[in-house]
N, C-alpha and C positions, 0 to 999 in steps of 0.2 A: 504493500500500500504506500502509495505516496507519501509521506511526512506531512509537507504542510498542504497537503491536497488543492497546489496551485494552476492544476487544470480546470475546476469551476470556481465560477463567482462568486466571490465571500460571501456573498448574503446566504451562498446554497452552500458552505464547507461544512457547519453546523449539524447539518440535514443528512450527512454523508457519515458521520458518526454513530446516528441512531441504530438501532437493533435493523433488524432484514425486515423483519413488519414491518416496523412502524415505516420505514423507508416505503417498503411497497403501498403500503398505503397511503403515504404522500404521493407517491407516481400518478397514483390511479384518482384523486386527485382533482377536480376543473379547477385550473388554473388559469388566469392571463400569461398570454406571451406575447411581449408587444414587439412584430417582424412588424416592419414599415408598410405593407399593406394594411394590413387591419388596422395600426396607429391612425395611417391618413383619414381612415373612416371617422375615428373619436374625434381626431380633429375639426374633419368636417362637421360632424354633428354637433364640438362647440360651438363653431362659430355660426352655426343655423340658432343655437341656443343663444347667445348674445346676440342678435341682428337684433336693429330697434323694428318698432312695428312698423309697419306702411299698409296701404289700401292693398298690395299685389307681392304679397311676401313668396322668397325665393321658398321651395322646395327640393326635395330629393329622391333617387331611388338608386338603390344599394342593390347591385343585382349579381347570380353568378351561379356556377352550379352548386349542388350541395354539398357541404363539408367542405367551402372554400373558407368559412370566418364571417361569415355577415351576423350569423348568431352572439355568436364572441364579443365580436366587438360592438355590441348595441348593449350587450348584457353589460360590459365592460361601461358605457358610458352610462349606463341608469344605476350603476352601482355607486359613479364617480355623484351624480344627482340626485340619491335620494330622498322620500316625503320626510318634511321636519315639522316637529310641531312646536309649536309655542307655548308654552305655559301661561307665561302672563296674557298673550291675548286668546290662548284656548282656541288657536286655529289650527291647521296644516297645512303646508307650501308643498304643492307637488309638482319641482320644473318640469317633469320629465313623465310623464303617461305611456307605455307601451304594452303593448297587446298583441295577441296573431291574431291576422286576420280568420274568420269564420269559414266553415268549410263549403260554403253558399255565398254569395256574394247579395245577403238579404238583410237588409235595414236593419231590422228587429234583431238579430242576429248580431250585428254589427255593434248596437248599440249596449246588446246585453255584455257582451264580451269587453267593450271599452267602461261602463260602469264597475264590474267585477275587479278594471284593473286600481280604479281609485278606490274600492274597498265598501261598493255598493254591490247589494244580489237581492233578487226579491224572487219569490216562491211562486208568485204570480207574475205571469210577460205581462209588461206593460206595453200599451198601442203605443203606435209609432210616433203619434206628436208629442206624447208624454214624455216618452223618452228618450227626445230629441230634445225638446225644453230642458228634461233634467240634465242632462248630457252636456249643454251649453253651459249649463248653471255650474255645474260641478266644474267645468272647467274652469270657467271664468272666477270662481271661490277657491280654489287651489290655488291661480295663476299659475296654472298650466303654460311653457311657454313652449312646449314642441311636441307635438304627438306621433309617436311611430308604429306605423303595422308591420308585421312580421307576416311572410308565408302569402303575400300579397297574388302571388303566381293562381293563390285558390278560386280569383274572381273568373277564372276560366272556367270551373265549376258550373258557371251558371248560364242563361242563356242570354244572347244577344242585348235583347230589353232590360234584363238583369243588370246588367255588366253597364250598359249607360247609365241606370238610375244610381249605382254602385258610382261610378265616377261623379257624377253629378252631384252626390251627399259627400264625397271627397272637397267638390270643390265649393260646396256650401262652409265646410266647419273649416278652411282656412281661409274663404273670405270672411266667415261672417266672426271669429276668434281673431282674423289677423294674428294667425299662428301657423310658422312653416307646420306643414305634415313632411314624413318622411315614410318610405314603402321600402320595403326588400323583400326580395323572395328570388327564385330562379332566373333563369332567362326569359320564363313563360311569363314575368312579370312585368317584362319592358315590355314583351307583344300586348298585356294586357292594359299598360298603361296608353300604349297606342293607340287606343280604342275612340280615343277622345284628341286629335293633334291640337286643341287650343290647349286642355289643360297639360298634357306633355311638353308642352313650352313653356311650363313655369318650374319643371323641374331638370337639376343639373339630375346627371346620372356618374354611378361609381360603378364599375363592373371592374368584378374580382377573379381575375383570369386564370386558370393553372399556372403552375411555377413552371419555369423550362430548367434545363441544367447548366446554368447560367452562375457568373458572381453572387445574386441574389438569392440564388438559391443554396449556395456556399456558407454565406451569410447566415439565413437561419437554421441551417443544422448544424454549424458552430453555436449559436444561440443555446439551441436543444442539448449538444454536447455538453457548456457549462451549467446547465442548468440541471443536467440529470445527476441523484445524487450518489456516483457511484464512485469508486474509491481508487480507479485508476483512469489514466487519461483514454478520453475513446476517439476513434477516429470516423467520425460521420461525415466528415466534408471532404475526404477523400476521393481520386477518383473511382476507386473500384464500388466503393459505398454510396459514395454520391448517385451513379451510374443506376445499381441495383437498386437505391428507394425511390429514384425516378419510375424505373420499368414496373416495381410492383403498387406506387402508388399514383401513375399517372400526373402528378403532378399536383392535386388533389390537397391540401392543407389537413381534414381532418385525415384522411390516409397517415399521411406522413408521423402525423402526432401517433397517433396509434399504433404505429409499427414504433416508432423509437420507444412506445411505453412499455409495450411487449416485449422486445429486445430488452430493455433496461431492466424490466423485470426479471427476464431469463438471467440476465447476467448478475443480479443478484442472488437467486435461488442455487445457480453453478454454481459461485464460486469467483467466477472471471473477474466481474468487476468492473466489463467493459466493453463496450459496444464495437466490433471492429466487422470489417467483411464474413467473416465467418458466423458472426451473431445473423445474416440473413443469408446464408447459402442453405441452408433446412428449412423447406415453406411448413413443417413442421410445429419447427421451433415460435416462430411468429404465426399465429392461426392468421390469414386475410381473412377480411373482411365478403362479404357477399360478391358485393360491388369488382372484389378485385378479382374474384373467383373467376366469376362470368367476363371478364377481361382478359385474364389468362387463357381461360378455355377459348375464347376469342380467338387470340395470338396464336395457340397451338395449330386451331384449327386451319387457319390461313398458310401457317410455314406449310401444313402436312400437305395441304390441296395438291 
């Protein structure tokens, strides 16, 4: 074991002492890890969060495939904004409202799910003006100043008709709050926000691409490497390793996480200590994921044609 364990991050040397549990159990673990794509997101979402108000507030939409980080880093910014309350005035400041969108793209639906998220639920639905009124009210009593939906790809779900009145109640609660909204969901989310090209003109868009194997991709698996807390120095930015978690995780960010966690784990249960080429030459040793299964079988299928 290395002495003063100057291959990770001091804040993580600490963590690398612990028993083989308690270690695994910090791996396994949701953590932030801020690689400069997902940071740009929080950033952006501050500075949608300071913007003063105006009559045509900018908006956003966070788009990309799954397991790229859009999840991460909204969780990451509503964490940084939490509801606070006052004592002496007996109220609560909630900047930051977010919610997934509904599996329907239906008002009622919509409304019930963004009430639940400020800490409202009622046994009985309320009609749709009710809880459209309440829905303003709460926000405007919170000072609510950015609302974001999650899983926004689901308004495909519904039908044509649906999907405009869906936009249209979109673009009522940031005219009528003068409060950016913000959307993320897949790619199927930008087709759906296209439904509507006036209101698609008031939003920038972020799309969160795969990683290639590239400097930047160097970059956060050196990140990963300091961070994981194991007792020798590992070699993930390498190029034989680099190479291999490219091909079995497409490029893919939750991918990637999950195989170094897997690995990090193996090499604590061994023995090793250490994440090197050999920690992924056994598809064994790291279980893939579904996703990566059906990718595999893909690739095989094609060399064998």
């Amino acid at each position: 074991m290395s002495e003063v364990l100057g291959h990770l991050h001091p804040d993580y040397r600490p963590i690398a002492l612990l028993s083989d549990k308690k270690r695994i159990e910090w791996i396994r673990t949701e953590r932030w890890v801020g690689f400069p794509k997902a940071a740009g997101v929080v950033e952006r979402l501050q500075t949608l969060l300071d913007y003063p108000k105006r009559p045509r507030m900018p908006c956003l939409l966070i788009y990309g495939r799954s397991g790229m980080g859009k999840s991460m880093a909204i969780a990451k910014f509503v964490r940084e904004h939490p509801a606070v309350f006052d004592k002496q005035e007996g109220s609560t400041a909630m900047p930051v409202v977010a919610f997934q969108m509904p599996k329907e793209p239906l008002e009622e639906d919509f409304y019930d799910q963004l009430l639940a998220a400020v800490g409202l639920s009622f046994r009985q639905a309320l009609g749709k003006r009710e809880a459209s009124r309440l829905s303003m009210r709460m926000l405007k009593e919170l000072g609510t100043r950015i609302l974001i939906v999650d899983e926004m790809n689901n308004m495909l779900a519904g039908t044509s008709r649906q999907q405009r009145l869906f936009l249209n109640l979109i673009r009522f609660i940031t005219n009528e709050l003068s409060m950016p909204i913000v959307c993320a969901g897949t790619p199927e989310a930008h087709r759906a926000l296209l439904f509507d090209q006036h209101l698609a003109d008031r939003f920038d868009a972020i799309e969160l691409t795969p990683w290639r194997n590239d400097e930047s991709f160097a970059l956060l698996l050196r990140s990963l490497a300091s961070t994981r807390p194991l007792r020798e120095p590992s070699d993930l930015e390498g190029g034989a390793v680099r190479k291999r978690l490219m091909q079995l995780s497409e490029g893919i960010t939750g991918r990637v996480f999950r195989l170094v966690e897997e690995a990090a784990i193996a090499a604590i249960k061994s023995g090793r200590e250490r994440i090197d080429e050999d920690a992924f030459a056994d598809d064994a040793l790291v279980p893939p994921l579904a996703s990566m299964q059906r990718a595999g079988r893909a690739r095989r299928e094609l060399f064998s044609a």
